[in-house]
Every structure is written in C-alpha cells, then in structure tokens.
N, CA, C and O atoms as a MOPAC input file, in Angstrom:
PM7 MOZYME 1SCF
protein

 N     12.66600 1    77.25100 1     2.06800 1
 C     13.98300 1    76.67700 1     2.05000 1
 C     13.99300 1    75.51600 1     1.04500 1
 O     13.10700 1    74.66100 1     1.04300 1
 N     15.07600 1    75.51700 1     0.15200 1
 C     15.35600 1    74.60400 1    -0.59000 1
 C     16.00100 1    73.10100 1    -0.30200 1
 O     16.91700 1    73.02200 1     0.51700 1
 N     15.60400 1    72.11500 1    -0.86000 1
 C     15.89100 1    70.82900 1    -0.06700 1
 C     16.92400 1    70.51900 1    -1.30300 1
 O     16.38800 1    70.81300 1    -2.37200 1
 N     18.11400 1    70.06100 1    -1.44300 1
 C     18.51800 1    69.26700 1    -2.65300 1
 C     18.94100 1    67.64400 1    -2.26700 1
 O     20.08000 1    67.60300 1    -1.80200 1
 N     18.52600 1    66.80200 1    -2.32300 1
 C     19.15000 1    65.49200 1    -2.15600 1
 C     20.54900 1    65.04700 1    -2.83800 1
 O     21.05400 1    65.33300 1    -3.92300 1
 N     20.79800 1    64.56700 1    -2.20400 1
 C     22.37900 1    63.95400 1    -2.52200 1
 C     22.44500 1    62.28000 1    -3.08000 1
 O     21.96200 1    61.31000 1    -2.49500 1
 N     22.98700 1    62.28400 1    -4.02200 1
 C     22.59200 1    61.03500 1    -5.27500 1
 C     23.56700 1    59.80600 1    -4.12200 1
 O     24.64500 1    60.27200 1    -3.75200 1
 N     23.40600 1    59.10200 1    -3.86400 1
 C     23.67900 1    57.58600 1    -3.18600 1
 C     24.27200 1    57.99400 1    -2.02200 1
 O     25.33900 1    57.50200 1    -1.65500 1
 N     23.63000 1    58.93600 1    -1.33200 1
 C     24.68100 1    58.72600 1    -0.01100 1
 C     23.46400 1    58.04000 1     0.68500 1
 O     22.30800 1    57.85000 1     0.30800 1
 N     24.43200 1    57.60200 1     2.34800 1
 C     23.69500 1    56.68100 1     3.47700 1
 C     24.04700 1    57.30700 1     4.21700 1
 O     25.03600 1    58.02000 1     4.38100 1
 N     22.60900 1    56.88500 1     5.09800 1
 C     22.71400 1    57.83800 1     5.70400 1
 C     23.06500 1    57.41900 1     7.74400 1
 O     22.04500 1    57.28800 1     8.42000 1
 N     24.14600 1    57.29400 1     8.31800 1
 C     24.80700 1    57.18400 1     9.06600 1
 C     24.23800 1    56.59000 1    10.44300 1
 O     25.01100 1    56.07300 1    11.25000 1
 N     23.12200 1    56.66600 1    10.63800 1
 C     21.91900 1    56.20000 1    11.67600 1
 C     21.39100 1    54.87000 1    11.16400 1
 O     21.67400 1    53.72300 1    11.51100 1
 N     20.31200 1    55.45600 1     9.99000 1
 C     19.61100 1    54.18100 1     9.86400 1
 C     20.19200 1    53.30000 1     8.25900 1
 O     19.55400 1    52.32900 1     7.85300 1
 N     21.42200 1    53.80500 1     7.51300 1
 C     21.70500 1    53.11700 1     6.40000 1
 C     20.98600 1    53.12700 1     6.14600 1
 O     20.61900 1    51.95200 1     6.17800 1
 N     19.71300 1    54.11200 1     5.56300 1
 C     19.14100 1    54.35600 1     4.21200 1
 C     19.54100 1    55.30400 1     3.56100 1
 O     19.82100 1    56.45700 1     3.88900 1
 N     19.57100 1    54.45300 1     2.02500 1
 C     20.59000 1    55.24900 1     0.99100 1
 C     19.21600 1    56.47300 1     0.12200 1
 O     18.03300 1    56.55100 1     0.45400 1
 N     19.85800 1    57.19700 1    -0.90600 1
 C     18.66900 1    58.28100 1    -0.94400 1
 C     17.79700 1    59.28500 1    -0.36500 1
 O     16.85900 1    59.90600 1    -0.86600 1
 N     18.37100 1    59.31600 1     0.94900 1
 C     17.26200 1    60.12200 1     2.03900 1
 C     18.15300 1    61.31700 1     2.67800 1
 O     17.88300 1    61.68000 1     3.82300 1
 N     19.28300 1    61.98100 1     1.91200 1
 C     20.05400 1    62.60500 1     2.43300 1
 C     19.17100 1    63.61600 1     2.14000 1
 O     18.20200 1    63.07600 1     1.60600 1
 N     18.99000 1    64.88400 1     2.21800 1
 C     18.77600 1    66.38100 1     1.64200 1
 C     19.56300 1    67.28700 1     2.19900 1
 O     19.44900 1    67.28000 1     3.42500 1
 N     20.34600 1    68.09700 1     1.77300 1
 C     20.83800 1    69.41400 1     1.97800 1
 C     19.95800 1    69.96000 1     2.10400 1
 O     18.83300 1    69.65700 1     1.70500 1
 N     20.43600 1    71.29500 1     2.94900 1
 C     19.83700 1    72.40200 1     2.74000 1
 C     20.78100 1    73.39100 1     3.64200 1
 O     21.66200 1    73.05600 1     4.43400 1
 N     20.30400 1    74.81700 1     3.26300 1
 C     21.41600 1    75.94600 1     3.61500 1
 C     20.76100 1    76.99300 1     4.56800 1
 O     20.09100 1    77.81400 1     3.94200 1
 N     20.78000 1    77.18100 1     5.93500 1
 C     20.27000 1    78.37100 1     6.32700 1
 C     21.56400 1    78.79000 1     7.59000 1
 O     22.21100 1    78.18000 1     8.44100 1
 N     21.41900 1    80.46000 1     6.99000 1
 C     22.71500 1    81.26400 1     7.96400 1
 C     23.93800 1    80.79500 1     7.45600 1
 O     24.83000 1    80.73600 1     8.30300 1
 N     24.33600 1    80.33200 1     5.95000 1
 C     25.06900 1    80.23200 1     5.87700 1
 C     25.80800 1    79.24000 1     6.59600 1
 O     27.02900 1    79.39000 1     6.57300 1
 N     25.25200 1    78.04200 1     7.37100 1
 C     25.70200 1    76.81300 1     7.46900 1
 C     24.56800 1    75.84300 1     6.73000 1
 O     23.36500 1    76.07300 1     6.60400 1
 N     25.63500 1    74.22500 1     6.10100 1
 C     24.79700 1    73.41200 1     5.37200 1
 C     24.42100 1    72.70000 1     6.50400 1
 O     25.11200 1    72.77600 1     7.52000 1
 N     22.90300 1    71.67000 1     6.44300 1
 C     22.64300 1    71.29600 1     7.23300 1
 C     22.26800 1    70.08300 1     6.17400 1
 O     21.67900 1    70.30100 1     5.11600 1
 N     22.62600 1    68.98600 1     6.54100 1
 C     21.97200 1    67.65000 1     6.48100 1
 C     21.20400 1    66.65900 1     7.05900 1
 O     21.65000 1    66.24200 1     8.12700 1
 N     20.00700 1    66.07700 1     6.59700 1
 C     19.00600 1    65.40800 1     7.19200 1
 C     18.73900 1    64.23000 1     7.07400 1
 O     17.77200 1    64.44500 1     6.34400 1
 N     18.75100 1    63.36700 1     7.14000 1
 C     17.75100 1    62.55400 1     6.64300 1
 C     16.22100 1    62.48300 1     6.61800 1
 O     15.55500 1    62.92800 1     7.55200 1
 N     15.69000 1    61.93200 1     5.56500 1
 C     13.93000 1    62.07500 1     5.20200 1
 C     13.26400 1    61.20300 1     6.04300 1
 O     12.18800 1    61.39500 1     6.61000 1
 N     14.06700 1    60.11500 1     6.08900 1
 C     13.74100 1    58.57900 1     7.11000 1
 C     13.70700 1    58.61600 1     8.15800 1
 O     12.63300 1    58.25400 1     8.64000 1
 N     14.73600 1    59.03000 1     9.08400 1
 C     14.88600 1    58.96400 1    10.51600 1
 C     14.81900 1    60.17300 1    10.88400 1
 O     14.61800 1    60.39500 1    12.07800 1
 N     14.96100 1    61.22500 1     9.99300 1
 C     15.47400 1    62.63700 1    10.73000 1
 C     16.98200 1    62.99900 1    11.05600 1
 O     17.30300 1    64.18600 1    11.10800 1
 N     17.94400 1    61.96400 1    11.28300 1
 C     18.85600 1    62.42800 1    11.42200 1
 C     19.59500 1    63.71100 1    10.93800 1
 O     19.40600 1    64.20200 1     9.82500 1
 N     20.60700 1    64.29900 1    12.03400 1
 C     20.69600 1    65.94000 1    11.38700 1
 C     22.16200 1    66.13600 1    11.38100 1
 O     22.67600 1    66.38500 1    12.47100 1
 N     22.93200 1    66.06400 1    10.32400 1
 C     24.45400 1    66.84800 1    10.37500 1
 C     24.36900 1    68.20400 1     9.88100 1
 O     23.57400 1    68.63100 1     9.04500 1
 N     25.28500 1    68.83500 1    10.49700 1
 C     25.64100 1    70.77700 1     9.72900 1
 C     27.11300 1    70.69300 1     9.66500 1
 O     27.91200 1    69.89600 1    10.15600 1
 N     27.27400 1    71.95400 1     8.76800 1
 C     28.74200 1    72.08600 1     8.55100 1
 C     28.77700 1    73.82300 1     7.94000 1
 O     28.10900 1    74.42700 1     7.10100 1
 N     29.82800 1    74.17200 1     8.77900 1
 C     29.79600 1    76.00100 1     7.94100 1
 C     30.45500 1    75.86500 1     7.36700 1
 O     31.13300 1    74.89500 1     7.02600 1
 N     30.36100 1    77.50700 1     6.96100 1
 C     31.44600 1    77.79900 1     5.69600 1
 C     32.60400 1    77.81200 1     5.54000 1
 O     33.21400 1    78.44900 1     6.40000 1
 N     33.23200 1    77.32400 1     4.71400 1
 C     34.48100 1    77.27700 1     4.63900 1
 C     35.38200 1    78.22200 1     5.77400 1
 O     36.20700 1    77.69400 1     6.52000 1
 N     35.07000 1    79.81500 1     5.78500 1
 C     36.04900 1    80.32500 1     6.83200 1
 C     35.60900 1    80.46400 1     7.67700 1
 O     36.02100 1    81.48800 1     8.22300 1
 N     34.49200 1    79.68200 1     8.50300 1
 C     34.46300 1    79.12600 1     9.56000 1
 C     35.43500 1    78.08700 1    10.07200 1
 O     36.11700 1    78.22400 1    11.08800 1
 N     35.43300 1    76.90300 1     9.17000 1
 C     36.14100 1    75.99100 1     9.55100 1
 C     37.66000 1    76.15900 1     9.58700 1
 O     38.37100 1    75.44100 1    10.29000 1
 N     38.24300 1    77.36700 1     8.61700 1
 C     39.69900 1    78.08800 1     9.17300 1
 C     40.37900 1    78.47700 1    10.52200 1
 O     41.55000 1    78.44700 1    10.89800 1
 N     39.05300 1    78.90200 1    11.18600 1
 C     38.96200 1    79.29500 1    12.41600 1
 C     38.85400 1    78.24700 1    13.72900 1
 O     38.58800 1    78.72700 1    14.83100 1
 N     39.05400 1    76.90300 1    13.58400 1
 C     38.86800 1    75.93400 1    13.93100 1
 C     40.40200 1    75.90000 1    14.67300 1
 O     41.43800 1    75.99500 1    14.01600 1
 N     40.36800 1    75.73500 1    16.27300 1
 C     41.52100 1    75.55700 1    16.62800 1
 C     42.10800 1    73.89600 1    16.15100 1
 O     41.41900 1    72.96900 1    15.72500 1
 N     43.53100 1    73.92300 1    16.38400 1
 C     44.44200 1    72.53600 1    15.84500 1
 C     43.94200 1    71.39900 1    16.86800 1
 O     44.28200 1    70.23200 1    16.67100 1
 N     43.16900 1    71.73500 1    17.91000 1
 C     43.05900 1    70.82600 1    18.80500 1
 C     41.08900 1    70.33500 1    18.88500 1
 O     40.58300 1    69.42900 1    19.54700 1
 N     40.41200 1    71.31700 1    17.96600 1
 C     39.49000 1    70.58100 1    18.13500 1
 C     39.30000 1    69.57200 1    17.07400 1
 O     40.18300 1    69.28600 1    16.26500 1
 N     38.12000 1    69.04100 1    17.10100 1
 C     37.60700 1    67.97600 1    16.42400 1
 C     36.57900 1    68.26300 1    15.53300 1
 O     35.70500 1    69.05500 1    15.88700 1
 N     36.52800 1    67.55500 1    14.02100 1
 C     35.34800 1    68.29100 1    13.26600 1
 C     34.49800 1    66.78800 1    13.36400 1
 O     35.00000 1    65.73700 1    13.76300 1
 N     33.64000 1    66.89800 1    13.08000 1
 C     32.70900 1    65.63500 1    13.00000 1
 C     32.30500 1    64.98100 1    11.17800 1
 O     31.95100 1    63.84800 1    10.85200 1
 N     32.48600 1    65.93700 1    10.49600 1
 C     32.56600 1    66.13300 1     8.84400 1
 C     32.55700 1    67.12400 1     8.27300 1
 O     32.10600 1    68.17000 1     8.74100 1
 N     33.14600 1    66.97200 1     6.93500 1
 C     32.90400 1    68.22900 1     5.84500 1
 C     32.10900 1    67.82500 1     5.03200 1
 O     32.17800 1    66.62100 1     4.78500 1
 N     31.15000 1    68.57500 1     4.36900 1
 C     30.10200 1    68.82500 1     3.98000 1
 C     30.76800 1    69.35800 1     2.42900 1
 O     31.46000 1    70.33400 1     2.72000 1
 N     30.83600 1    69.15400 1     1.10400 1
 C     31.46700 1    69.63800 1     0.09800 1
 C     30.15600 1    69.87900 1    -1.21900 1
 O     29.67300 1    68.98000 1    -1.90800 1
 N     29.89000 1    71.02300 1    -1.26000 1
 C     28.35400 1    70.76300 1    -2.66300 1
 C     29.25700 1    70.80000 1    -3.74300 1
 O     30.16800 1    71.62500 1    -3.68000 1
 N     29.17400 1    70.06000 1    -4.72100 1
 C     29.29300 1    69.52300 1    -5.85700 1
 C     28.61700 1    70.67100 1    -7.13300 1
 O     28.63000 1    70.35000 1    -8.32200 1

C-alpha cells in the first residue's frame, strides 16, 4: 500500500503538522497520522451521494 503525505496539514489530535499520509484501500481514503496514529477515512464520492439529509459527515477527504 502506498502512503502519500499531504504538504502542511495538522493533524487534529496532536497538532503535528507533516505527519498526515493518505492512503487508499477498498476504495475508501484513509488518513493517519505518523505521530500519534490518529485515523480519518472517507469514501468515494458515490458513496457520500448516498448519505441520508439527516446524517452527519465528519470530513471530506479531496486528492489534489
């Protein structure tokens, strides 16, 4: 699995900047941090279509 880091983001736990990495498996992105471990995911776009009006997303995830 491929890791790509993400240029100045922070990272939401411990505010260390640089320690983000992407990475992609099943077709959802998953984000980490290198430092703490912290873990966000986000699917694919028509996943998130499918998202009723009443739930809640926690973030979008956008690769550049």
């Amino acid at each position: 699995m491929k890791k790509r880091f993400i240029s100045a983001a922070i990272c939401p736990k411990c505010n260390a900047m640089d320690t983000m990495a992407l990475t992609k498996k099943n077709n959802v992105e998953h984000v980490t941090c290198v430092s703490c471990g912290h873990q966000m995911s986000q699917p694919e776009e028509h996943v998130v279509k499918e998202v009723r009006p009443l739930e809640q997303v926690i973030g979008i995830f956008k690769q550049e």
